[in-house]
N, C-alpha and C positions, 0 to 999 in steps of 0.2 A: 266594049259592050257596056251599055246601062240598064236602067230600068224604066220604069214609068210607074211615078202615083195613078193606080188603075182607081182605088177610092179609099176616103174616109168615114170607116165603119164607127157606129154607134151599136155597143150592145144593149138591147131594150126587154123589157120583160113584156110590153105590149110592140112589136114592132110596126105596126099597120098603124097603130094611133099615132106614135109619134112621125111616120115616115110623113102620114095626111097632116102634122102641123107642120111642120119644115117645108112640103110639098109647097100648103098653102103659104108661106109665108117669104118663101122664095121663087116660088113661082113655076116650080122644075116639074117637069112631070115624074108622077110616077109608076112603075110598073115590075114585074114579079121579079126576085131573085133568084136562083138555082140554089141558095144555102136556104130555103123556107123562110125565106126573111125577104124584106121590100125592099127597093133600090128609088133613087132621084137619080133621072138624070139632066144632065145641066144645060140652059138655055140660053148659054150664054159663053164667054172663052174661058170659066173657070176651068175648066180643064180636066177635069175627075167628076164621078159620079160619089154620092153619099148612098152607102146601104146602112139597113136596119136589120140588125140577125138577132136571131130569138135566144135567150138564156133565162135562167131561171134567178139567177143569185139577183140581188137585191142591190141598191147602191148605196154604197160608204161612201161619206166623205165627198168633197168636189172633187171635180173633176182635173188633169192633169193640163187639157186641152177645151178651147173653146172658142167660138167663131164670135168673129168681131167682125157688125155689118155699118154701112156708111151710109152716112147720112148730105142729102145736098144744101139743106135748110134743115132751122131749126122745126118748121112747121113740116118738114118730112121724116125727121127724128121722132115726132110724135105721132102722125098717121103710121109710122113700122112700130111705136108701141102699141100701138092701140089696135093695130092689125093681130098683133102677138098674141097680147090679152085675151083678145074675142077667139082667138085659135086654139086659147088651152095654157097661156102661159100665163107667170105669174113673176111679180117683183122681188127680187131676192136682196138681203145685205151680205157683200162677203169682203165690209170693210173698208169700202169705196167711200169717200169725203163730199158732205154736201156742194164745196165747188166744184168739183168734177163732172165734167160736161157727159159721159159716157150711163148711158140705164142698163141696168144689170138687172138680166131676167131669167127664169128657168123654162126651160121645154116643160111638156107633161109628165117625164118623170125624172123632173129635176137635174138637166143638164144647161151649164149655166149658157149663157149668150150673152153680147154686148151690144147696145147700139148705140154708135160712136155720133158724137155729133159732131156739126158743121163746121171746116175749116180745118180739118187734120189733114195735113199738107205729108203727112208718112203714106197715108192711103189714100191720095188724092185720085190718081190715076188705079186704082186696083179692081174696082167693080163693086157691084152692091157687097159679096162677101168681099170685107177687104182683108181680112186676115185669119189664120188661124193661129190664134193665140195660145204658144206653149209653155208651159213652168218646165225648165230644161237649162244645162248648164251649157256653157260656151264649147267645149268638146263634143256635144251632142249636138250644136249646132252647124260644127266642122264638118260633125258623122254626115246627117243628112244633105251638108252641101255635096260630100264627093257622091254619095250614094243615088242620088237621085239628077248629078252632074249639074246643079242650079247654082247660078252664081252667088256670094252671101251680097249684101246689100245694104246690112248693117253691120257692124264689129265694134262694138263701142261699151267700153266702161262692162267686159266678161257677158254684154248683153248682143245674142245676133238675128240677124234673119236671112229666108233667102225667098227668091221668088225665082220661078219659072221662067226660062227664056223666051216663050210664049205669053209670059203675061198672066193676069190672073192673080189672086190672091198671095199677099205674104206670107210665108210660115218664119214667127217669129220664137223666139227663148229670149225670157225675162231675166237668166241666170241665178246667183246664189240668191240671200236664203234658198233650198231647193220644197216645198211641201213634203209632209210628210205622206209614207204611202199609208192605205188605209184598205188595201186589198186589189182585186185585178183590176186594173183602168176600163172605164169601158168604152173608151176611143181607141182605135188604133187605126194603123195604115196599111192596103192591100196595096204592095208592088207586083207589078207584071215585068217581064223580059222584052225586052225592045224587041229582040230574034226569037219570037215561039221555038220551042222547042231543048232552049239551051238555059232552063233554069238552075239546073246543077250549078254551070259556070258563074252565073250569078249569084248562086249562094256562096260561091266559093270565096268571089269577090268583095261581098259583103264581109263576111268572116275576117279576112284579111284588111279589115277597115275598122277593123273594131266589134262588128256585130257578134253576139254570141249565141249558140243553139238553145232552145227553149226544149225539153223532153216533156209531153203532160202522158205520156203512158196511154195515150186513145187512140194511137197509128190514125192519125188526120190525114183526112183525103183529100188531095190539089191543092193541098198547102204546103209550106215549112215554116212552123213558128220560129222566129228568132226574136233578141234582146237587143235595141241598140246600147250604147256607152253609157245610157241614163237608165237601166233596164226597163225600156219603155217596151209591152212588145209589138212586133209588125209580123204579115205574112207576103210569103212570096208565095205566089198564086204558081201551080202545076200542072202536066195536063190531068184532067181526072180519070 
């Protein structure tokens, strides 16, 4: 038994603002969550939905995770900026080199994004999102291969990635230096059980691969927080 990336969550302090930039800027529709927070879902083989869930805290720091989207032409690289722009985003520096073909942008409240330009033959075949870009080491990149049964696709120089057998974006680790943390991430990953009903056993399995239990003392309903290898945290979705 496995699981399935059910989605990847963004915690927002506006979640309906940023759900309608993403919405619009990806094209996915959007509609209500069961956690008071807004969901995308995908129009395309990406494979997972994106939710937006409501928190208070504030954001520290970049982010750990970030979506890197693709470009066909240079003159298409710049209609997705300028889409962005007019949607609420803004240009960000976090260190990227004037030759560097890639624009580095922020959501509305400051969650970075990349738009990769033309002829990156890594995400040639992957879809408009072509990857989700992680700062994560080469063991957390093993983690999420067994964990989610995706084969890696890269392993090169403590740097990996994997992709879905279905297709779809790559989840990639950059590896060492690792970022410093700077407080709770506000990405993380909602895993579902392939066989409703039998999420114990996949926590169990998880555990035994590395993951570790998260305790926050608030008896959370239809979840299990845990830590992967890199203590990144994710949940396993329960019944409620």
């Amino acid at each position: 038994m496995t699981c399935q990336l059910f989605a990847v969550c963004f915690d927002a302090i506006r979640p309906l603002d940023v759900a309608r930039f993403w919405s619009g800027l990806l094209g996915w529709e959007l509609v209500d969550d069961p956690d008071d927070g807004v969901a995308l879902l995908p129009g395309d083989d990406t494979g997972f939905r994106i939710r937006f869930l409501p928190t208070r805290e504030r954001r520290v720091g970049r982010n750990r995770m970030h979506f890197d989207l693709t470009s066909t032409s240079l003159e298409d690289q710049q209609q997705t900026v300028a889409r962005a722009l007019e949607l609420g985003a803004r240009h960000i520096d976090v260190g990227q080199r004037p030759e560097e073909s890639h624009v580095v942008l922020a959501d509305p409240e400051g969650n970075e994004l990349c738009v990769i330009g033309p002829g990156n033959t890594f995400l040639a075949d992957c879809g408009f999102i072509g990857a989700l870009a992680c700062d994560g080491s080469q063991e957390v990149g093993y983690f999420w291969s067994k964990a989610m049964e995706w084969p890696l696709v890269w392993d090169q120089d403590q740097e990996t990635a994997i992709r879905s057998p279905r297709g779809g974006p790559k989840f990639t680790w950059g590896g060492p230096p690792l970022m410093p943390r700077t407080g709770k991430e506000r990405l993380h990953f909602d895993l579902a059980p392939s066989v409703p009903g039998d999420w114990q056993a996949e926590v169990d399995r998880l555990l035994s691969l590395g993951a570790t239990r998260i305790d926050t003392g608030r008896g959370e309903v239809g979840r299990v927080l845990l830590a992967d290898p890199d203590g990144n945290e994710f949940c396993v979705l329960t019944p409620r």
